[in-house]
C-alpha positions as CSV (number, residue, x, y, z in Angstrom):
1,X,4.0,13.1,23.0
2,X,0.2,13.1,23.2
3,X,-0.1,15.4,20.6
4,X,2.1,12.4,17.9
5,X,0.1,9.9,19.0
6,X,-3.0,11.6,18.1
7,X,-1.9,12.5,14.9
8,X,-1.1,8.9,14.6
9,X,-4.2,7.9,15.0
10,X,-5.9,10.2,12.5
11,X,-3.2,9.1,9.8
12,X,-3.9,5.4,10.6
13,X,-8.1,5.7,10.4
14,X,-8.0,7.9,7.2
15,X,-5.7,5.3,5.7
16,X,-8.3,3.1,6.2
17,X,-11.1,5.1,5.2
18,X,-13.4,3.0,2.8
19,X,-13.7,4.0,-0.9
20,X,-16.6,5.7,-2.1
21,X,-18.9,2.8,-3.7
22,X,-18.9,2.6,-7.9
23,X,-22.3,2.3,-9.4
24,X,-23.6,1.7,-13.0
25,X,-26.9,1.7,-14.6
26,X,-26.0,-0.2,-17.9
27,X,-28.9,-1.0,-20.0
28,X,-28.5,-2.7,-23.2
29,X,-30.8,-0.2,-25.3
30,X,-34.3,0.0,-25.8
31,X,-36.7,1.0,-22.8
32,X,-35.2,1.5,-19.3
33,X,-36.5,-0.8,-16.7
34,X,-38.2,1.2,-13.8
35,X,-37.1,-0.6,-11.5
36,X,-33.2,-0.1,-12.5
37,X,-34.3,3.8,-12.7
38,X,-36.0,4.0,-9.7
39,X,-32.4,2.2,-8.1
40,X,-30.5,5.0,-10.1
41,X,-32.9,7.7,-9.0
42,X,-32.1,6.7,-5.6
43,X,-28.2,6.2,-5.5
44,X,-27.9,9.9,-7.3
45,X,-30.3,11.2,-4.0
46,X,-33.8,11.4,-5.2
47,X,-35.8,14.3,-5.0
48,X,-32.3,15.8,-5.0
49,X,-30.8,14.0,-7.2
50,X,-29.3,16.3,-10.1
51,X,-28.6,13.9,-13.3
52,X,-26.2,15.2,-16.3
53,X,-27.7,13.8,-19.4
54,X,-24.5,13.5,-21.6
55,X,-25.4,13.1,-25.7
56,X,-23.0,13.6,-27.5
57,X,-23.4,10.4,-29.6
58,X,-26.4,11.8,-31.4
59,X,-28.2,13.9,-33.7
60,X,-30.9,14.4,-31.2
61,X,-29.7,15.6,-27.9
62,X,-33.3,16.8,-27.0
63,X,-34.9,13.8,-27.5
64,X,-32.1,11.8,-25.2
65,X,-33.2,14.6,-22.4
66,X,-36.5,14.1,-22.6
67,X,-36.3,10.2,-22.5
68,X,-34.0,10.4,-19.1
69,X,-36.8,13.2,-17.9
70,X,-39.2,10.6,-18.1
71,X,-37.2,7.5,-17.0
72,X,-35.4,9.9,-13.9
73,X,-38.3,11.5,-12.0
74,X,-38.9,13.6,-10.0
75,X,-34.7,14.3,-10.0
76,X,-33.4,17.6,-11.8
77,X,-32.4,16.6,-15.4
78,X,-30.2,18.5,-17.4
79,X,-28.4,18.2,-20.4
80,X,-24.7,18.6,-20.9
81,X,-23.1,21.1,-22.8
82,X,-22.7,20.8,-26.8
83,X,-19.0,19.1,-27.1
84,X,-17.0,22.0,-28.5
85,X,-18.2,23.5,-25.7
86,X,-16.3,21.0,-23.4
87,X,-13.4,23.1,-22.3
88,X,-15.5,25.7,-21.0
89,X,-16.0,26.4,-17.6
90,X,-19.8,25.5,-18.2
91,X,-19.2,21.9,-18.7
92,X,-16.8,22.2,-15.3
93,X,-19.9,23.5,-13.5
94,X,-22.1,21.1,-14.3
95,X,-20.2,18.1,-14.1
96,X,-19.2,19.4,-10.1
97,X,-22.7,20.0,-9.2
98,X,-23.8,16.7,-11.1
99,X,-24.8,13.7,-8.8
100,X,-25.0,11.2,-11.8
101,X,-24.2,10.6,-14.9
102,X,-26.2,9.6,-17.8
103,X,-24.7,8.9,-21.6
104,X,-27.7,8.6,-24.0
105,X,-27.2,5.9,-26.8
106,X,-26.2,6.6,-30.5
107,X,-22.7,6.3,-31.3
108,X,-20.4,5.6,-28.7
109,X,-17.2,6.7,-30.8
110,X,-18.6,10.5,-31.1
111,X,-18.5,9.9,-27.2
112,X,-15.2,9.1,-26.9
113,X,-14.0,11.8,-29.3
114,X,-15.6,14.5,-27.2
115,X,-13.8,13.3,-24.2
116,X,-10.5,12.7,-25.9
117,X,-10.7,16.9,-26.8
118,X,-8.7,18.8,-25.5
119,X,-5.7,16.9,-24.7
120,X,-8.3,14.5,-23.0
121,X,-9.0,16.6,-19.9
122,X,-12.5,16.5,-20.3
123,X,-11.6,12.1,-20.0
124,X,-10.4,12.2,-16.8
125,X,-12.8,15.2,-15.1
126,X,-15.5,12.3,-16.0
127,X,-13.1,9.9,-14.5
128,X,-12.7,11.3,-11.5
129,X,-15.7,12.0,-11.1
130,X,-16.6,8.0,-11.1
131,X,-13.8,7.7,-8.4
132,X,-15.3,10.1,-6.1
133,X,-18.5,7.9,-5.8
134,X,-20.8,9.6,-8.6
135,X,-23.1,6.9,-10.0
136,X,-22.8,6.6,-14.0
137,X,-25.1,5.4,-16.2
138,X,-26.1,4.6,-19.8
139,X,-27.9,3.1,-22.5
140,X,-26.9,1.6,-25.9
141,X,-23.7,2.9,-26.7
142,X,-23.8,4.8,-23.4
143,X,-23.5,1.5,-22.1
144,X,-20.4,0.3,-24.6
145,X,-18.8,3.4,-23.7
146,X,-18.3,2.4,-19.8
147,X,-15.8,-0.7,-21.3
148,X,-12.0,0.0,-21.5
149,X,-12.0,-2.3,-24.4
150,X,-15.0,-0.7,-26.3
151,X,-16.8,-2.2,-29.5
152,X,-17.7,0.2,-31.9
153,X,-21.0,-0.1,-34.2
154,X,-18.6,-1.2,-36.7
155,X,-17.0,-4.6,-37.8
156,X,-18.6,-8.3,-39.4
157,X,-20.9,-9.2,-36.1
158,X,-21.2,-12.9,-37.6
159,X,-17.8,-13.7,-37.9
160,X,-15.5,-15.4,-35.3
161,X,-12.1,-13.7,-35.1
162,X,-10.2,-10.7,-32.8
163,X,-9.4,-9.2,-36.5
164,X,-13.1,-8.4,-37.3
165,X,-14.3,-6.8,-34.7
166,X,-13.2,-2.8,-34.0
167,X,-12.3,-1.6,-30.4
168,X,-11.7,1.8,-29.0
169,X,-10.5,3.0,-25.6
170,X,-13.5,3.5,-23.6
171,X,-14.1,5.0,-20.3
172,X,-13.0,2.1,-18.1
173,X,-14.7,1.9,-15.4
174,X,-15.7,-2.0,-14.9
175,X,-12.5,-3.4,-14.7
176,X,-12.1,-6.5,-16.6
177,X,-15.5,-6.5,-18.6
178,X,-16.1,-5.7,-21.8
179,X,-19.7,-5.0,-22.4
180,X,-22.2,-4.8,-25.5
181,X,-25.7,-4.2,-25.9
182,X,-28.5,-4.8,-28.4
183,X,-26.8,-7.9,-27.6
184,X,-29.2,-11.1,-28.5
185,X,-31.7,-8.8,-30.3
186,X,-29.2,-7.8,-32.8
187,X,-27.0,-11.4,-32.8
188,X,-23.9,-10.1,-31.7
189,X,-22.8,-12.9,-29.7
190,X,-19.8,-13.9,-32.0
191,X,-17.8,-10.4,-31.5
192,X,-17.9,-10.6,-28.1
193,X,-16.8,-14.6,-28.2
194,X,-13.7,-13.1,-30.5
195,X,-12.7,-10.5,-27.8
196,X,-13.2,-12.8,-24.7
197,X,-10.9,-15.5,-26.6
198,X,-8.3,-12.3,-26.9
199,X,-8.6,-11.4,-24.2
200,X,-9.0,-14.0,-21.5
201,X,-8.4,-12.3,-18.0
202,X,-11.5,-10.0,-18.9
203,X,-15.3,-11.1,-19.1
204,X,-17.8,-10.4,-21.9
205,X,-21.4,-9.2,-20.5
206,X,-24.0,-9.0,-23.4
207,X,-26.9,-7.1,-22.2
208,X,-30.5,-7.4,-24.3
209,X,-33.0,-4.3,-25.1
210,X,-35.2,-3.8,-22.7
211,X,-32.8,-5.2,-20.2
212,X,-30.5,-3.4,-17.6
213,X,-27.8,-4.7,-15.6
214,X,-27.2,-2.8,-12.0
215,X,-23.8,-3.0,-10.8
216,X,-22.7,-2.6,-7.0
217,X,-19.1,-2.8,-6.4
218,X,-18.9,-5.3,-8.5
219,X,-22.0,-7.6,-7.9
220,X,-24.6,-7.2,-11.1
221,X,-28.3,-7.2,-10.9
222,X,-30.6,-8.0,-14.0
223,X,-33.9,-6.5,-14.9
224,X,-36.1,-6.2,-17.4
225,X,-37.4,-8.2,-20.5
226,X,-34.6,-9.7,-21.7
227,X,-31.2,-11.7,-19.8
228,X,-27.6,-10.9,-19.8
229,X,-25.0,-13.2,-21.7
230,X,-22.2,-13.7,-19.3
231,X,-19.1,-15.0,-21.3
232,X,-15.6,-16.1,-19.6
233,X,-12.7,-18.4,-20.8
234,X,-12.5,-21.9,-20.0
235,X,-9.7,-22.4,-17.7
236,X,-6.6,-24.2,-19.4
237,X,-8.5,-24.6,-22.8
238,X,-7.6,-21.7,-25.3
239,X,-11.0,-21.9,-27.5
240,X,-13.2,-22.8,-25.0
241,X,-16.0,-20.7,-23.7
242,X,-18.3,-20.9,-20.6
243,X,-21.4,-19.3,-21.6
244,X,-24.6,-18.0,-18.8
245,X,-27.8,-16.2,-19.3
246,X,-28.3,-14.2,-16.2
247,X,-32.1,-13.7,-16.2
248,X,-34.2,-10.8,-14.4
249,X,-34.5,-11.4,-10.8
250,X,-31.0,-12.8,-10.5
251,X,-27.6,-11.4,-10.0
252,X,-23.8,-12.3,-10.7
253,X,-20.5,-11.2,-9.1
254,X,-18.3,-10.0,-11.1
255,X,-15.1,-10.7,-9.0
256,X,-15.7,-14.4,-8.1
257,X,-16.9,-14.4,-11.8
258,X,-19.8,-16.4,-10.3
259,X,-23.5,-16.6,-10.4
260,X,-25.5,-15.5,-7.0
């Protein structure tokens, strides 16, 4: 009899167990703030940390190395493996040992096909790897990438309308946000009004250059130069908009959808 209750026990407390805490560097292109490094630096374990530069959105994987070398110490920075290399044991390794992820900018589509590969297993080994508490990170379109709704590079950016604006299935892991980036810099404000007005139980965050938003179970810190655009639909009016600039220093919760 004692023996059932004690197992009892145990079942009830690991039910209860709390997640593992999802983290995201997302920096909207540009230079990386140090302070939102230094935060990332220190969620991945610091002098321990061991960081997985992923770059498979550009030319210029070595450059994208060296920039997260820089931004990153004193962790271990290495980069991950070319993408036809993705079903290889080797990426396996690495993404095991890895204690945060980093996707470089560039284009966020070659991302996304490299994860796709091989009947998508690489996807959800990157995936899981978010659910099990690794802090992700990105910049540019490593930042687009962590959307489930994803903008590409492509589409009219000045025109209002769902129909001119491309998506693709991104990684996911902000649920109910679809992100850009470059995002006042580069006047991309309409594309993300279209996708918001589409899509109205999801929220739009438009992060500048030079400006990163640091997300903690889902409450977002800015820092940086610039401010974050935070975009939701107006309750019970179909083309309306409520429209925030979340500036450095301040923060925003993403469930209440209100500002801190």
């Amino acid at each position: 009899m004692l023996k059932s209750m004690t197992a009892c026990v145990i079942l009830a407390s690991s039910s209860f167990a709390a997640e593992p805490p999802r983290r995201l560097l997302l920096v909207g292109g540009g230079d990386t703030p140090a302070p939102a490094a230094e935060r990332f630096v220190r969620w991945t374990g610091g002098k321990q940390a061991r960081i997985l530069v992923v770059a498979w959105s550009t030319d210029d994987p070595g450059a994208a190395l060296e920039d997260a070398r820089k931004d990153f110490a004193p962790a271990a920075v290495e980069l991950a493996v070319s993408s036809p290399a993705l079903s290889s044991p080797a990426f396996a390794a690495q993404l095991a040992r890895a204690t945060g992820l980093w996707f470089a900018g560039g284009d966020q589509v070659f991302h996304m096909a490299a994860l796709n590969s091989n009947g998508g297993a690489p996807l959800e080994a990157v995936r899981r790897r978010h659910r099990d508490g690794v802090p992700f990170g990105g910049t540019s379109a490593g930042t687009a990438v962590m959307s489930r709704i994803m903008l590409t590079g492509d589409g009219d950016f000045t025109a209002i309308g769902p129909d001119k604006v491309e998506t693709h299935e991104g990684l996911g892991l902000l649920d109910g946000v679809i992100l850009d980036q470059h995002f006042i810099k580069r006047g991309r404000q309409n594309r993300l009004f279209s996708l918001v007005l589409k899509h109205r139980d999801h929220l739009g965050l438009g992060i500048d250059e030079d400006t990163a938003a640091v997300v903690e179970d889902g409450r977002a810190e800015v820092f940086g130069k610039g401010a974050v655009m935070v975009v939701r639909p107006q309750a019970g009016a179909e083309e309306a908009l409520t429209i925030e600039l979340v500036r450095p220093g301040q923060a925003y919760d993403l469930k209440s959808r209100s500002r801190l």
